[in-house]
N, C-alpha and C positions, 0 to 999 in steps of 0.2 A: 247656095248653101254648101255645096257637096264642094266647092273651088276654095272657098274660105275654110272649110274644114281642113282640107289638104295644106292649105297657107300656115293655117294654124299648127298641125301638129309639125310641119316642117321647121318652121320657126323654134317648138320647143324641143324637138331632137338637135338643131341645131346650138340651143341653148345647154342641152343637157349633155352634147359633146365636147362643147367650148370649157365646162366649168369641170366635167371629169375631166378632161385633160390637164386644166391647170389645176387638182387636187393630185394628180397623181405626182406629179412632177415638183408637189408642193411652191408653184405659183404662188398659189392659197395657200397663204402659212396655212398650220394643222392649228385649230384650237380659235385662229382668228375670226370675229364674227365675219358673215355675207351680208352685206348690205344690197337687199333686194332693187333699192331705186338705181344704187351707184351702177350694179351690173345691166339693169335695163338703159339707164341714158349713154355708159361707156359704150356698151356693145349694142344696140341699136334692138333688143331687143321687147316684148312687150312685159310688163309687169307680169300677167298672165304665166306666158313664155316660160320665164325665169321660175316664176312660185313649180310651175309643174316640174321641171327639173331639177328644182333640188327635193321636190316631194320624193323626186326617182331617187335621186342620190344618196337622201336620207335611207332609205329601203336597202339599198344595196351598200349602207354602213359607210360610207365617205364623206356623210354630211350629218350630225345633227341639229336637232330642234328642240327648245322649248318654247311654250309661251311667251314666257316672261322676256327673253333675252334671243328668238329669234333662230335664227339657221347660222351655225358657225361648221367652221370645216374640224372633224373630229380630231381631237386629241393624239396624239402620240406617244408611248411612253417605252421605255424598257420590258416590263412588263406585259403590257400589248404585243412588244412585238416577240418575244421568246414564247407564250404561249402560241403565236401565229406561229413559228416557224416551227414548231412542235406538230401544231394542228396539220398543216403543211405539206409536211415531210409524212406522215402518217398518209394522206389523201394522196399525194402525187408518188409518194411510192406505191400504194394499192393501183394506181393506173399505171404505172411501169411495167408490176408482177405482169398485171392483164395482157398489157401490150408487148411484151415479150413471149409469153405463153401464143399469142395469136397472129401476132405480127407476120407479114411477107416481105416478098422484097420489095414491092413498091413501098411501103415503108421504111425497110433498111436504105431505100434510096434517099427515102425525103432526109431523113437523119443524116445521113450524110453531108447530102447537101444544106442544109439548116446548119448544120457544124459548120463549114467552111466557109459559108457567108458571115457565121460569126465571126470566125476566128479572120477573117480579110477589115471588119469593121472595127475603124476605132475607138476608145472606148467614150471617151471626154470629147464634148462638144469643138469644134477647131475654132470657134469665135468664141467659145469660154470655156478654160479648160478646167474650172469648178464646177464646170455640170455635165451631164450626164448626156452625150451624144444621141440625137432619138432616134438617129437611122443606127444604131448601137440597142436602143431596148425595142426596136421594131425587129430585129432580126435575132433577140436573146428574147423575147415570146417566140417566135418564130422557132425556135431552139428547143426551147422545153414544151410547146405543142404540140414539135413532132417528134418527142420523145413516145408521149403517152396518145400517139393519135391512134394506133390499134384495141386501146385500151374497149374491150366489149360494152362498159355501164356508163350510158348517157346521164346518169346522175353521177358518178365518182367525179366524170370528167364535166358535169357543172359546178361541182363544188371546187374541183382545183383550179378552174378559169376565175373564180370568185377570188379566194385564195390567192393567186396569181396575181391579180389588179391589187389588191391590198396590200401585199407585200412591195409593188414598186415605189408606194409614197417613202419605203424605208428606204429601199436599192439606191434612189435618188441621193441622197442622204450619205450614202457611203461612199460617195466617187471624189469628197475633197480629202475622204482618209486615206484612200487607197494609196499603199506605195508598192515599190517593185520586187517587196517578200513574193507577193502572189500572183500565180502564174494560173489566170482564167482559162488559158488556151489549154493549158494543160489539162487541169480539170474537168472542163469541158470534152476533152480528147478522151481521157481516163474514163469519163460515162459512157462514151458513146460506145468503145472496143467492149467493156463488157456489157453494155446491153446486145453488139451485133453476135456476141460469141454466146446470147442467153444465159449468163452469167446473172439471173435475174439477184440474188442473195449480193452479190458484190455492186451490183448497180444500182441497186436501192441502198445498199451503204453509203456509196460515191455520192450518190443524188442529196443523199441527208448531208454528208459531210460540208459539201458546194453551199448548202442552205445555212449551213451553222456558221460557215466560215465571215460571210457576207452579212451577218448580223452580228459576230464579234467585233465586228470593226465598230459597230457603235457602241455595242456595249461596250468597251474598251476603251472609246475614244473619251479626252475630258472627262476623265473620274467621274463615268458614267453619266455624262450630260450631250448631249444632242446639239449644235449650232445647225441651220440652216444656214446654206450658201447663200450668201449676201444678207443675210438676217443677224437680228442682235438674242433674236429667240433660243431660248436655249429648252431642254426637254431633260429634265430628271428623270431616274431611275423611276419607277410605280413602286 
């Protein structure tokens, strides 16, 4: 019992890191229904499996549900996401202030180095240079992690980890607009000097500005419309 148990919840952690991953990376278009049997026979998983993992995905806002019409992967809009980067920017600067206020140098180390593994990684994928490089957004969480990782309130810093994963269905999103106006390295430099110099007033500016800039690209992009890389889907304004 206790072997099968283990089998089972394996199976749906398995299940429920397969399918957050492809929602982050919008895989799963945003808005398209989950068909529960397709993903059980593709990915070899059990019906089970799959229901419990999007029950989780649902909870943590990356997936919903009705009756009528099933588990689809949520929506995306304009709106959605400017209230997110508002919500955001409020939470992840509250854990800057903190983590500057208390930070040491083992910290000032990691920032560091979390900077420079960014700034060495490139940004677009090298087999498709319309998406999003994952050894690029595994080392830019990595980046703003150990920004706020001295931050004191084990709640500020679960709400920005939440936060955080929701903002990258949009990050994704932005790397077929990006051109060579903008200088990441830079920005990312700009935060780091004034959080190590406690410049906390300036570095929670910088950190806000980094987050606004990376959502004007889609707001801006197509007269306020959204295409998905390699999709026909487009995403209006809210």
């Amino acid at each position: 019992m206790a072997l099968a148990m283990m089998k089972k919840l394996s199976l749906t952690e398995r299940a429920y890191r397969q399918l957050r991953d492809d929602l982050l990376t919008c895989r799963l278009v945003p808005g398209d229904r989950i068909n529960i049997k397709d993903v059980s026979d593709n990915r070899g998983f059990s019906l089970g499996a799959v229901r419990e993992a999007l029950s989780r995905l649902t909870s943590e806002g990356f997936v919903t549900q009705d009756d009528a019409r099933g588990f689809r992967a949520t929506p995306i809009s304009i709106g959605d996401l400017m209230d997110l980067v508002t919500v955001r920017s409020d939470i992840e600067g509250q854990c800057l202030r903190r983590a500057i206020a208390r930070g040491g140098l083992d910290w000032e180390s990691a920032i560091v180095s979390a900077a420079h593994r960014l700034s060495k990684t490139p940004t677009r994928d090298p087999t498709d240079p319309a998406r999003l490089n994952e050894d690029y957004a595994d080392a830019h969480g990595a980046f703003h992690h150990a920004l706020v990782a001295a931050c004191d309130s084990p709640w500020l810093l679960r709400m920005r980890d939440w936060l955080y994963a929701q903002s990258e269905r949009y990050r994704y999103l932005t790397v077929p607009l990006a051109t060579g106006e903008r200088d990441l390295v830079h920005e990312h430099s700009d935060i780091v000097t004034a959080t190590l110099r406690r410049d906390a007033d300036r570095a929670v500016a910088l950190l806000g500005d980094h987050l606004v800039a990376t959502a004007r690209l889609l707001v801006d992009a197509q007269d306020g419309a959204m295409r998905l890389p390699g999709q026909k889907t487009q995403v209006r304004a809210a």
